[in-house]
C-alpha positions as CSV (number, residue, x, y, z in Angstrom):
1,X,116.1,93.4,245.1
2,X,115.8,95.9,247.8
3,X,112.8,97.8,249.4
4,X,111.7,100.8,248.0
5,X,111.1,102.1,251.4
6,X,111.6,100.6,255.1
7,X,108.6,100.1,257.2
8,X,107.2,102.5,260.1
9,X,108.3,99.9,262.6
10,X,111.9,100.0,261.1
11,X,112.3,103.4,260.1
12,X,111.7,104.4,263.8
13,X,114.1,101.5,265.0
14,X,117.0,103.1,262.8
15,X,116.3,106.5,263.9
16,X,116.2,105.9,267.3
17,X,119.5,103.9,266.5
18,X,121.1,106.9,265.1
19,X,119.9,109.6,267.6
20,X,121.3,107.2,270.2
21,X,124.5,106.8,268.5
22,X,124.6,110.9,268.3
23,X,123.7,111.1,271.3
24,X,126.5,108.9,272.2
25,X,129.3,110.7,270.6
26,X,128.3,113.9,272.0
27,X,128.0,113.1,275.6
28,X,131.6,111.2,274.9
29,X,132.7,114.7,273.6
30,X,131.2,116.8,276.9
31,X,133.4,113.7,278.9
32,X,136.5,114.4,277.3
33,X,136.0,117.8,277.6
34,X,135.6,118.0,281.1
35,X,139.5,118.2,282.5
36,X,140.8,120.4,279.1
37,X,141.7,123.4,280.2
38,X,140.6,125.5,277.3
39,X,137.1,123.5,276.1
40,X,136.8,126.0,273.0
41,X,140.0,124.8,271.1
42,X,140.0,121.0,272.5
43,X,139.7,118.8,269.2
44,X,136.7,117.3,271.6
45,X,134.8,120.1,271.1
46,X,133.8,119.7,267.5
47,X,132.0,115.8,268.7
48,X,129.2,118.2,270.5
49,X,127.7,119.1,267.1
50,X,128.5,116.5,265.2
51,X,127.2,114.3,267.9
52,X,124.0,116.5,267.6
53,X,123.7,116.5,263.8
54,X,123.3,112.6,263.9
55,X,120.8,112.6,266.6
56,X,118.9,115.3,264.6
57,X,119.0,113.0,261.8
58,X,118.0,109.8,263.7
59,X,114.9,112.3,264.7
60,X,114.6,112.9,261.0
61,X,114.5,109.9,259.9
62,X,112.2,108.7,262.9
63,X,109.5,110.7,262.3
64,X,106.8,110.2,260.4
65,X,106.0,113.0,257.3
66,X,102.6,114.3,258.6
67,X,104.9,115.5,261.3
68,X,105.5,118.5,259.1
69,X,106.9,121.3,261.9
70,X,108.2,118.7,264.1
71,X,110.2,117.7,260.9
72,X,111.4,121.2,259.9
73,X,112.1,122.1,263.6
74,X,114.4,118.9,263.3
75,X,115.9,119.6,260.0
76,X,116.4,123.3,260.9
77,X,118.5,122.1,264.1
78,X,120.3,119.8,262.2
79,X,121.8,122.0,260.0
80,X,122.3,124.4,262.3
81,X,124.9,121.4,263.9
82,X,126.6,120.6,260.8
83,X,126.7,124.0,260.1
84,X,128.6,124.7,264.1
85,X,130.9,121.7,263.2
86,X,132.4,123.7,259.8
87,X,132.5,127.0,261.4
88,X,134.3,125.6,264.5
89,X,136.8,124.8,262.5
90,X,137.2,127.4,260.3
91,X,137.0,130.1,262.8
92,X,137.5,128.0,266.0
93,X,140.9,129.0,268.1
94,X,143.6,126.7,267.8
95,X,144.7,124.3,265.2
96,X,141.3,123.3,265.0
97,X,142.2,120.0,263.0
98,X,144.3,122.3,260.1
99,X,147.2,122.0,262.1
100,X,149.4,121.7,258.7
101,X,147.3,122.4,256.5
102,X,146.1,119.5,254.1
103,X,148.0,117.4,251.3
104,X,146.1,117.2,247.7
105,X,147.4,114.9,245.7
106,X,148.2,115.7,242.2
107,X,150.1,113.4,239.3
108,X,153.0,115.2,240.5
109,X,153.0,114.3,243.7
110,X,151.5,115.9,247.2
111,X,151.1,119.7,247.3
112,X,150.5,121.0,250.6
113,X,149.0,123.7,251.8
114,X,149.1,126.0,254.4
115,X,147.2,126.6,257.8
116,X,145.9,129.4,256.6
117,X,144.9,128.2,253.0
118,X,143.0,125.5,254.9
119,X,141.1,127.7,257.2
120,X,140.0,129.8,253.9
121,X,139.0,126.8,251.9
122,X,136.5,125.6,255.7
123,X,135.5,129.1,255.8
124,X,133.8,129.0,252.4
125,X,132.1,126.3,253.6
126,X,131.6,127.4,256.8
127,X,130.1,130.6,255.2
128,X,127.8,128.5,252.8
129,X,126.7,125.8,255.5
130,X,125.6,128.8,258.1
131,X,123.7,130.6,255.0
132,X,121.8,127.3,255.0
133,X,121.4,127.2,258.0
134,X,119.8,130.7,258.4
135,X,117.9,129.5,255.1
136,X,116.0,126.2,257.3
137,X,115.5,128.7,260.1
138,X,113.0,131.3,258.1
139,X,111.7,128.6,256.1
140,X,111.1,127.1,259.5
141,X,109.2,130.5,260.8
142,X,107.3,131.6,257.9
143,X,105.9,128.1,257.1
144,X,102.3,127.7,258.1
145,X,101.6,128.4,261.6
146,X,104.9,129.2,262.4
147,X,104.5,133.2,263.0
148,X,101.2,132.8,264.5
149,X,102.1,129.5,266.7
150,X,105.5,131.9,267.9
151,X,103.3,134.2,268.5
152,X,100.7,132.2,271.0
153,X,103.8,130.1,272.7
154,X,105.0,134.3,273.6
155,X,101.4,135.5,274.8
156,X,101.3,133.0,277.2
């Protein structure tokens, strides 16, 4: 039977696992990156906010709950990564990892599709992912003491 819930102690060992592991795969991604030529339309580009979103979500998942803005701050960034990662692709230069398009598979068989198709279908998502993204950014500024705590941090 498992455990409704892991411990404190556990919860922050696996989310400082997971930051560390997205940490991790985005400072592997600024490595690789460092002799391309063009950095924007290197495949190795797209580990930066992946690598992010995961150590976002170690943070997350780190945390304790009466962190409340430290918590939203976090999830608000997070998305913002995952949200980076789709439009990257969809609207990145290059291939962007639609080189062919992508197969489906039907009963007849594999139907491919084109580059372009591809790019439409990740720009949806794209679209939707940056929408919530934008979404965790004003819930983020108009929860409590967010206008009036951007507001202090300013009039210093």
């Amino acid at each position: 039977m498992a455990e409704k819930s892991p411990s404190p102690g556990r919860r922050v060992a696996i989310g400082l696992a997971v930051c560390a592991a997205g940490l991790g795969v985005a400072a592997l991604g600024v490595y690789q990156l460092r002799p391309k030529a063009n950095v924007f339309a290197a495949w190795e580009f797209a580990a930066l906010p992946v690598g992010m979103a995961f150590a976002f979500g170690g943070a997350l998942f780190a945390l304790p709950g009466s962190f409340v803005r430290a918590r939203a701050l976090i999830a608000a960034l997070m998305i913002t990564a995952l949200a980076l990662s789709a439009d990257w692709v969809a609207f990145g230069p290059g291939d962007s990892g639609v080189r062919n398009g992508f197969s489906l598979h039907n009963v007849r068989g594999p139907l491919q599709t084109s580059q372009m198709l591809g790019r439409l279908l990740f720009g949806v998502g794209a679209v939707l992912a940056d929408l919530l993204a934008f979404w965790a950014w004003v819930r983020f500024f108009r929860s409590p003491g967010g206008a009036a705590a951007a507001r202090a941090r300013s009039s210093r």
